[in-house]
C-alpha positions as CSV (number, residue, x, y, z in Angstrom):
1,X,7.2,5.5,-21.9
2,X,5.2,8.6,-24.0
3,X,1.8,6.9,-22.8
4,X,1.7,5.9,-19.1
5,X,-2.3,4.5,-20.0
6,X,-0.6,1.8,-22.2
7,X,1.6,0.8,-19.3
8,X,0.7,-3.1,-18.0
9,X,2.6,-5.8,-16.0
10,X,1.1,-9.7,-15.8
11,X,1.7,-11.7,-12.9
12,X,2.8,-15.0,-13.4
13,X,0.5,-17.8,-13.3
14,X,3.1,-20.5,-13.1
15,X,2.5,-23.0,-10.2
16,X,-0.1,-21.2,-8.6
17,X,-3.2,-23.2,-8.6
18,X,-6.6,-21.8,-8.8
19,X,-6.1,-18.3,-10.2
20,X,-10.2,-17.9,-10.9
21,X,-11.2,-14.7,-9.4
22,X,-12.9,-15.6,-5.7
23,X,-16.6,-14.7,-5.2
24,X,-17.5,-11.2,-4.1
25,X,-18.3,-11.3,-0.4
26,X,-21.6,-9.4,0.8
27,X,-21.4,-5.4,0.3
28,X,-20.7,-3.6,3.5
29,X,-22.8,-1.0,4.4
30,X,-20.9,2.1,5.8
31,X,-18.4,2.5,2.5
32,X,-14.3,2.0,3.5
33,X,-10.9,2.7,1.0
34,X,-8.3,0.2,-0.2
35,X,-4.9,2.6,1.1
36,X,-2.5,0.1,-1.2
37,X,-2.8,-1.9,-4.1
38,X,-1.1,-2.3,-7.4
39,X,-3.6,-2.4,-9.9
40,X,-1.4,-1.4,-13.1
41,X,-0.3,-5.7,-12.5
42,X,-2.9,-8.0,-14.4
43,X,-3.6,-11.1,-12.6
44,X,-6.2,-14.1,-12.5
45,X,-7.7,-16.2,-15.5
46,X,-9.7,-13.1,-16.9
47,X,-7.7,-9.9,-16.4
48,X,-9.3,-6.8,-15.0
49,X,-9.4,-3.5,-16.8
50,X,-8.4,-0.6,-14.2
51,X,-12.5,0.5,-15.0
52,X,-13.5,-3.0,-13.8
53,X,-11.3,-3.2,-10.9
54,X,-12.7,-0.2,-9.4
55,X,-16.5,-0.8,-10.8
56,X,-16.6,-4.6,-8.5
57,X,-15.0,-2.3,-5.6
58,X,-17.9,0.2,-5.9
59,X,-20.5,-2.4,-6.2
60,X,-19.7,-3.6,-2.5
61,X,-18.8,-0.4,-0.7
62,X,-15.2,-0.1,-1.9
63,X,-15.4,3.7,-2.7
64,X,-11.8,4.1,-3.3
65,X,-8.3,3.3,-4.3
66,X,-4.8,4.4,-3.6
67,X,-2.8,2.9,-6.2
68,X,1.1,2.8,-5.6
69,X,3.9,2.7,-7.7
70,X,7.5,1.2,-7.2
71,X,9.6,2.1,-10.0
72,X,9.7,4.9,-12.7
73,X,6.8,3.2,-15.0
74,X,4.6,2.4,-12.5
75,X,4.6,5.7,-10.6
76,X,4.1,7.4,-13.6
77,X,0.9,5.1,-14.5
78,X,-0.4,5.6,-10.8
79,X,-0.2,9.3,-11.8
80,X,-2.4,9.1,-14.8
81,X,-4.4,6.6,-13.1
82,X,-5.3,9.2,-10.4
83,X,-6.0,11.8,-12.9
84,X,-8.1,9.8,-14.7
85,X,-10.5,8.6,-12.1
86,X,-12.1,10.3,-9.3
87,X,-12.2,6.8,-7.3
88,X,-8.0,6.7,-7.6
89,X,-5.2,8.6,-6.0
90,X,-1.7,7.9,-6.5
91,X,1.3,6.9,-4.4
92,X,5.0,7.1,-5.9
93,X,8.6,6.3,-5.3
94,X,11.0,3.8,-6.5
95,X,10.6,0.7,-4.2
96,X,13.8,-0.3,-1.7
97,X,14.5,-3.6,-4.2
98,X,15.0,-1.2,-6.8
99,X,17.4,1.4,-6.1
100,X,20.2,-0.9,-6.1
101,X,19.3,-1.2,-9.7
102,X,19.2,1.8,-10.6
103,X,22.3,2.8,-8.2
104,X,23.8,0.8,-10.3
105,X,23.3,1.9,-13.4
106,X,24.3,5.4,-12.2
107,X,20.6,6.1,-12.9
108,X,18.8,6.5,-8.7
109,X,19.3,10.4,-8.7
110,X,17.7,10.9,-12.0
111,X,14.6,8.2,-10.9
112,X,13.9,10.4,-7.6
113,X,13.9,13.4,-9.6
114,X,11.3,12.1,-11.7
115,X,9.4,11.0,-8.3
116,X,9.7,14.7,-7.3
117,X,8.5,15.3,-10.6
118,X,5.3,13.0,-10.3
119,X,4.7,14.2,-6.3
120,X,3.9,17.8,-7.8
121,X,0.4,16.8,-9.3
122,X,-2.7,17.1,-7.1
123,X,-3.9,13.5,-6.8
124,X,-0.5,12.4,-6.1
125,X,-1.0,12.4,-2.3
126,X,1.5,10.0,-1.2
127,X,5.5,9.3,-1.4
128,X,5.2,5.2,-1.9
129,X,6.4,2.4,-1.5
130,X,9.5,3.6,-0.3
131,X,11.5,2.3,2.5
132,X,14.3,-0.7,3.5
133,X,14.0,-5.0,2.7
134,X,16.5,-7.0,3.6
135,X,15.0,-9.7,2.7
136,X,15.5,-9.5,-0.9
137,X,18.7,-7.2,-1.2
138,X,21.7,-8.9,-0.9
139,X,24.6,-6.5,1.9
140,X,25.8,-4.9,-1.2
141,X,22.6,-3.1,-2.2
142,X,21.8,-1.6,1.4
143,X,23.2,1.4,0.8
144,X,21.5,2.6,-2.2
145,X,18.0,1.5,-0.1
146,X,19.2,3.9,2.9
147,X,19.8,6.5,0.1
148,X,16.7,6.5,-2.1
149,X,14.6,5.9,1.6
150,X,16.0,8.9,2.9
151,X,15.2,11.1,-0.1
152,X,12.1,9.9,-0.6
153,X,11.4,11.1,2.9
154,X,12.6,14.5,2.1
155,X,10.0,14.6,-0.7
156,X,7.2,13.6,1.6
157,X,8.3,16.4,3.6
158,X,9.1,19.0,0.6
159,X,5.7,18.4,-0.9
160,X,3.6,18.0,1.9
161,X,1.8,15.0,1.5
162,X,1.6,11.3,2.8
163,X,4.6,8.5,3.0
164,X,4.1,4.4,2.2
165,X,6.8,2.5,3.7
166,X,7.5,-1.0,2.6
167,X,9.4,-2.9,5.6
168,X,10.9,-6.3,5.4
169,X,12.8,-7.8,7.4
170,X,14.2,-4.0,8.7
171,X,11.7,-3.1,12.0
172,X,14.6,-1.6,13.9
173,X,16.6,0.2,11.0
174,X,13.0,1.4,9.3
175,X,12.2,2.8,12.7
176,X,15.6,4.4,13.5
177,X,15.7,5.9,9.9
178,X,12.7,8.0,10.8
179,X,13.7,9.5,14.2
180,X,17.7,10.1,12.7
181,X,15.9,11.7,9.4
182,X,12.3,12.6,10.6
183,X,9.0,11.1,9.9
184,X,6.8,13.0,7.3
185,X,3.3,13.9,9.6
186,X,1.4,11.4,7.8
187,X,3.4,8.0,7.7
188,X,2.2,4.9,6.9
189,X,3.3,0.9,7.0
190,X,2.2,-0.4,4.3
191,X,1.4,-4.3,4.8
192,X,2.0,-4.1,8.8
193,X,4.4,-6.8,9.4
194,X,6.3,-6.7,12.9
195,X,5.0,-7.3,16.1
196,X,3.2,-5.7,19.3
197,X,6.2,-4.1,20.2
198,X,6.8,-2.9,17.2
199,X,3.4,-1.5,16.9
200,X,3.4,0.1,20.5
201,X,6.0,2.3,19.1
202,X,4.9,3.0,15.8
203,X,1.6,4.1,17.3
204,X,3.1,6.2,19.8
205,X,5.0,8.0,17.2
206,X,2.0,8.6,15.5
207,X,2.4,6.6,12.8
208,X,-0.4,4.4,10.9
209,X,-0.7,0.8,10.5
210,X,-2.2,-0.7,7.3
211,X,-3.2,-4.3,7.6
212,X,-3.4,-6.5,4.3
213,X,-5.1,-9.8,3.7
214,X,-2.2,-11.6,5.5
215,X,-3.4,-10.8,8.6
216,X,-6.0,-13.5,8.5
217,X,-3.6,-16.4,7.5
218,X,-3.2,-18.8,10.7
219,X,-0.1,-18.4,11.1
220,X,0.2,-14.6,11.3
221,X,-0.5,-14.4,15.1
222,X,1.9,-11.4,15.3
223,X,-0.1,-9.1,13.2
224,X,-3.3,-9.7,15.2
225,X,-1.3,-9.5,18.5
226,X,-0.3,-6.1,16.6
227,X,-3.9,-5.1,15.2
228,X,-5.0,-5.7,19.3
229,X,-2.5,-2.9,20.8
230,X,-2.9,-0.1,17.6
231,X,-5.5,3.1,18.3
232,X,-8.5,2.9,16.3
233,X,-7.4,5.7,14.5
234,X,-4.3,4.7,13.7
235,X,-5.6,1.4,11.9
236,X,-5.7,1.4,7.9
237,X,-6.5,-1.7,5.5
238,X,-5.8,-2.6,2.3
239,X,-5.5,-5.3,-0.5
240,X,-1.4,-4.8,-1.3
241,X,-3.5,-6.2,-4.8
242,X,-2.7,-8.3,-6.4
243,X,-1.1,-10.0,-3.7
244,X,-1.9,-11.3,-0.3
245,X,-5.5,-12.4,-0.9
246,X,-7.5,-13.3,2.5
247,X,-8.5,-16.3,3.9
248,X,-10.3,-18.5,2.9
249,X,-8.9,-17.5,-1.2
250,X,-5.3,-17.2,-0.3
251,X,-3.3,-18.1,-3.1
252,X,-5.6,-16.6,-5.6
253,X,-5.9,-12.8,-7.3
254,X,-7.0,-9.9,-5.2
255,X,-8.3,-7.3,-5.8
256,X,-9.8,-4.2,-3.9
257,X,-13.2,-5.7,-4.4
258,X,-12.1,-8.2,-1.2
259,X,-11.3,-5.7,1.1
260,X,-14.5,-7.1,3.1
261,X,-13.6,-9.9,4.1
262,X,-10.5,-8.3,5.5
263,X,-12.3,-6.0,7.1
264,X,-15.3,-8.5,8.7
265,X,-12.2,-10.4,10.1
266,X,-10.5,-7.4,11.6
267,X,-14.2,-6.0,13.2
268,X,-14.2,-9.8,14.5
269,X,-10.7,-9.6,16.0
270,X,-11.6,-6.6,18.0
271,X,-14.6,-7.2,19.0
272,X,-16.2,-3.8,17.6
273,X,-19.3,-2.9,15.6
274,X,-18.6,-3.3,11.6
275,X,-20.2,-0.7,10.4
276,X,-18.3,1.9,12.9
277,X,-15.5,0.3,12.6
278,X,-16.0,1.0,8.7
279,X,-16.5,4.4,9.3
280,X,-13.6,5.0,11.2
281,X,-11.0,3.2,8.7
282,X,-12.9,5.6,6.4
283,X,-11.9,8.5,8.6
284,X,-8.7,7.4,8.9
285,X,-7.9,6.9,5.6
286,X,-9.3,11.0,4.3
287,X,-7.0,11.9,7.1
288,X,-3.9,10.6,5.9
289,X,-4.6,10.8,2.1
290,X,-7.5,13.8,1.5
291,X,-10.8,13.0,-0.2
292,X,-11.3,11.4,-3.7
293,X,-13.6,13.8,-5.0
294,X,-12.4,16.3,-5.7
């Protein structure tokens, strides 16, 4: 791909409903970041430029993005997207359900080299979404996940910046990968989804907990049993865009523009003030990422 700007995925809309963008909630007043979304996927009945996406997010006190890749193309648009806007930084790796692909096609070494390629550039700040899903990835394909998750550690480490795993279905094996290998100092779990166990030890290890729109559906009791046990500073949010909308839109687009009504619900859960609880997630999220502006 010569132009990474031209690069665009659609969602399908097949079978899904009401795919009419929800209403945007009330603005919040202390300004907070979206830590993972995909914005390069085009979703909803009127698609959203990248400048439109990040315009609704400003106009209710989403100041900014961190927009993560999964595979050569979209890493390399989350790149240009970061350099091309001050509200975006980038995240990149080739995601667990694709390095069997490319294992297979003798073509994984040559897609982490570009990743090392990509991590060099200064609003790259994270090494993301890389990490294990057994969900999707039949026994054959394991192998090539523990590969690509363990180099894409080692570039985390090599270049000094941030690391976005994506766990499913592998708490245990995620968790034992990073004490065998060693954690990068700033490691995040994208889309939190194990338990209060889990999150006891992720916390203790330092790492941080981002918490998507799923943690409002009824029946994800785990995640706020998780959200209840996790440090304040060790708590992150995001949209995982455009997936995993809130309740009550779940099953339509997201975007980061919703991030308040995830956040509202989490303040709610906890029992904390909103506006410092906004604060801190803003805190939290310069800590493990750096600022926007530059």
């Amino acid at each position: 791909m010569s132009d990474p700007s031209q690069y665009v995925r659609s969602r399908s809309q097949d079978g899904r409903g009401d795919v009419r963008w929800p209403a945007a909630p009330d603005p919040l007043n202390v300004p907070v970041y979206d830590n993972h979304a995909h914005l390069e996927i085009e979703d909803g009945d009127e698609p959203l430029s990248l400048e439109e996406q990040l315009e609704r997010a400003a106009a209710i006190g989403v100041i900014g993005v961190v927009q993560a890749g999964g595979d050569i193309d979209s890493s390399r648009w989350s790149a240009w997207a970061a350099a091309s806007h001050p509200r975006v930084l980038a995240a990149v790796a080739i995601h667990p359900n694709e390095a069997p692909a490319y294992k297979s096609a003798g073509e994984l070494d040559a897609a982490i080299a570009v990743i090392d390629e990509l991590a060099v550039q200064p609003r790259v700040r994270a090494i993301g979404e890389t990490g294990l899903d057994f969900f999707r990835t039949e026994a054959d394909g394991i192998p090539a996940q523990y590969e690509s998750f363990e180099a894409h550690i080692d570039l985390a480490k090599k270049h000094g910046i941030s690391m976005q795993i994506h766990d499913r279905d592998a708490h245990e094996a995620v968790l034992e990968t990073l004490t065998r290998v060693g954690a990068p100092d700033r490691t995040v779990f994208h889309c939190f989804s194990g338990d209060e166990a889990m999150a006891r030890v992720a916390a203790d290890a330092g790492y941080y907990l981002s918490f998507a729109g799923n943690v409002t559906f009824k029946n994800a009791q785990n995640l706020r049993d998780a959200l209840a046990v996790t440090p304040r500073e060790r708590i992150l949010v995001e949209t995982d865009a455009p997936f995993l909308t809130p309740t009550p839109h779940r099953g339509r687009p997201n975007a980061p523009y919703l991030i308040p009504v995830t956040v509202r619900f989490i303040a709610d859960e906890l029992g904390v003030d909103l506006d410092g609880f906004c604060a801190q997630l803003a805190a939290n999220t310069l800590e493990v990422y750096g600022a926007f502006e530059d």
